[in-house]
matplotlib code that plots the C-alpha trace (Angstrom):
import matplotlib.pyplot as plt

x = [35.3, 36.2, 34.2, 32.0, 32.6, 30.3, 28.3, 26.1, 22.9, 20.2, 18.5, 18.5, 20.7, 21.8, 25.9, 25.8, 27.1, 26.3, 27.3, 23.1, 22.1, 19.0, 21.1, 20.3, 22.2, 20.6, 18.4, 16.6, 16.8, 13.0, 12.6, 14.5, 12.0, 10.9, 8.7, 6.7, 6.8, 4.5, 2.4, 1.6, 1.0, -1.6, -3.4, -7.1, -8.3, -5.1, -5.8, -9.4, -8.5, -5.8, -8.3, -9.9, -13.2, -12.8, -11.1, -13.3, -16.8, -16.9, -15.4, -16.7, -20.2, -19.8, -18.1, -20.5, -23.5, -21.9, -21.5, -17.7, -18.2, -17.2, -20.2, -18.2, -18.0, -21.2, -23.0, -20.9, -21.7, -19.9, -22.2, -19.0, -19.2, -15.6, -14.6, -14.6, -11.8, -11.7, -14.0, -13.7, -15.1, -16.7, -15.9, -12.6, -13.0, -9.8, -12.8, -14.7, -16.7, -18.4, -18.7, -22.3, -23.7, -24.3, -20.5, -19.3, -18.7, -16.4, -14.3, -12.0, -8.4, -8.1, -11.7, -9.7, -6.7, -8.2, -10.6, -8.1, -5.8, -8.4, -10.2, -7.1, -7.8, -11.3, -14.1, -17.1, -19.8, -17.4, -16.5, -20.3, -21.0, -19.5, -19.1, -22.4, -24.3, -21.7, -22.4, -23.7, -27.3, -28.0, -26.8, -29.3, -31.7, -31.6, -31.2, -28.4, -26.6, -26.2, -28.0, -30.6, -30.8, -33.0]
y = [24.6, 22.5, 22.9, 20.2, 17.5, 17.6, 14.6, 13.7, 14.9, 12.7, 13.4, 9.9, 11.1, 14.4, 14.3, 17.4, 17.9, 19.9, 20.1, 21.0, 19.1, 17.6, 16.1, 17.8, 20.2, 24.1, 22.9, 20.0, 21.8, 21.9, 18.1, 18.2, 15.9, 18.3, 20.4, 16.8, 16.4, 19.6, 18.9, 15.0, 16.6, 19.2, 16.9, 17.2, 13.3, 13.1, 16.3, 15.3, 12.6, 14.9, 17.2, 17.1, 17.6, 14.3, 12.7, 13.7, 13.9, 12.2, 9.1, 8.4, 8.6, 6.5, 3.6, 4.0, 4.2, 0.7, -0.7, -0.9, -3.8, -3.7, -3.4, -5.0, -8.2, -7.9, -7.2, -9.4, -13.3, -14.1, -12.2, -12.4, -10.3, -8.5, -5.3, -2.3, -0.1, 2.4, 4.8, 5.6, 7.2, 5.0, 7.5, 9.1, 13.1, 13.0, 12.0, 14.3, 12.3, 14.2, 13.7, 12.6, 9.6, 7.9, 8.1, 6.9, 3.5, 1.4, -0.9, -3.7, -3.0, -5.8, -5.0, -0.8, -2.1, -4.2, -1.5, 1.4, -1.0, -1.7, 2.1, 2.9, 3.8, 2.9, 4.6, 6.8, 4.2, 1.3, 2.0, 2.6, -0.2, -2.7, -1.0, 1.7, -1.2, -0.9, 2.9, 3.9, 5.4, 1.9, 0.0, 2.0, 2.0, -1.6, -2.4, -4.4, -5.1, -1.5, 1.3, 3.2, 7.1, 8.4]
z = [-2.2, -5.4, -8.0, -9.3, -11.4, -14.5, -15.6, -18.2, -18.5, -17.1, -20.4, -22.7, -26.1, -24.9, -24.8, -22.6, -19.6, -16.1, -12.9, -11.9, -8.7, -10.6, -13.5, -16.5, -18.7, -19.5, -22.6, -20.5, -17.1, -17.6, -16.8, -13.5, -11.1, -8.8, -11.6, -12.5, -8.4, -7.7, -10.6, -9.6, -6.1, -7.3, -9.2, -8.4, -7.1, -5.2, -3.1, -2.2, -0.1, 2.1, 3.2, 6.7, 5.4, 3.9, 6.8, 9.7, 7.8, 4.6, 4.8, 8.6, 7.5, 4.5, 6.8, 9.5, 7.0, 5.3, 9.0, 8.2, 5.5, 2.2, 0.2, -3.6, -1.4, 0.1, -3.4, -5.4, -6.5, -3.3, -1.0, 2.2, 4.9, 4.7, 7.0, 5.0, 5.9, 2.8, 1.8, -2.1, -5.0, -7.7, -10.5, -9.7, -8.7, -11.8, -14.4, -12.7, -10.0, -6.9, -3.3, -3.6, -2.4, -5.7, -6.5, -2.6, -1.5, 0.9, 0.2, 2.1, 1.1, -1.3, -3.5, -3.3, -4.6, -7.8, -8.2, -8.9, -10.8, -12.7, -13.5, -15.1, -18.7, -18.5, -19.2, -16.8, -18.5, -17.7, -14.5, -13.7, -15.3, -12.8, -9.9, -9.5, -8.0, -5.0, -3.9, -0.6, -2.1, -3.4, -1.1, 1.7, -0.9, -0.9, 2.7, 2.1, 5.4, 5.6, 7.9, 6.8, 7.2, 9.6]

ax = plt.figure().add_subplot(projection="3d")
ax.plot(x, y, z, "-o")
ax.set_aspect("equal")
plt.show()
């Protein structure tokens, strides 16, 4: 079989070259893709939501407790009745939220979307701030549109 044709190391500034599947030369071998790949996949937030505990308990019994309506549209200034379809952390199990009722809400795919674009960065007291008034706890607690436990 002919041997490989070396290239330039994927590395930006390094002149070296390799013939290494990933791309980079022996000094930045360490930054070949498939390391940061594993790590990004262990992370801690990203794992909760692939469990089947979460799947078949968790989020059912949030939607089903929120009657399947987003409850950021339903609080909000707004007040719409929207379908909720995702079932979410307010503070992000990454900044070290729980699975607790007071840190669960659902969301329609839209109010999800805006609401992780915009918890990037921010802080627990922040997030809190705007939305705590949308978790499940409150939301029974309140009676808003949702069911009540019992």
């Amino acid at each position: 079989m002919p041997q490989a044709i070396p290239k330039r190391c994927r590395e930006r500034g390094c002149g070296n070259r390799t013939t290494h599947r990933h791309g980079y030369c022996d000094q930045h071998a360490d930054k070949a893709s498939w390391g940061n790949y594993q790590q990004q996949q262990q992370r801690k937030g990203k794992r909760i939501y692939q469990t089947k505990e979460w799947r078949t308990e968790i989020a059912p019994r949030v939607k089903e407790l929120a009657n399947h309506l987003c409850l950021n549209c339903l609080l909000g200034t707004s007040s719409l009745v929207v379908p909720g379809n995702v079932c979410e952390h307010i503070i992000p199990v990454s900044m070290g939220g729980d699975e607790s009722d007071k840190n669960l809400s659902c969301f329609c795919n839209s109010c999800a979307k805006d609401k992780t674009a915009w918890e990037r960065g921010k802080s627990k007291d922040l997030i809190l701030k705007k939305y705590a008034n949308t978790s499940i706890f409150n939301a029974i607690h309140r009676g808003m549109g949702v069911k009540l436990l019992g």
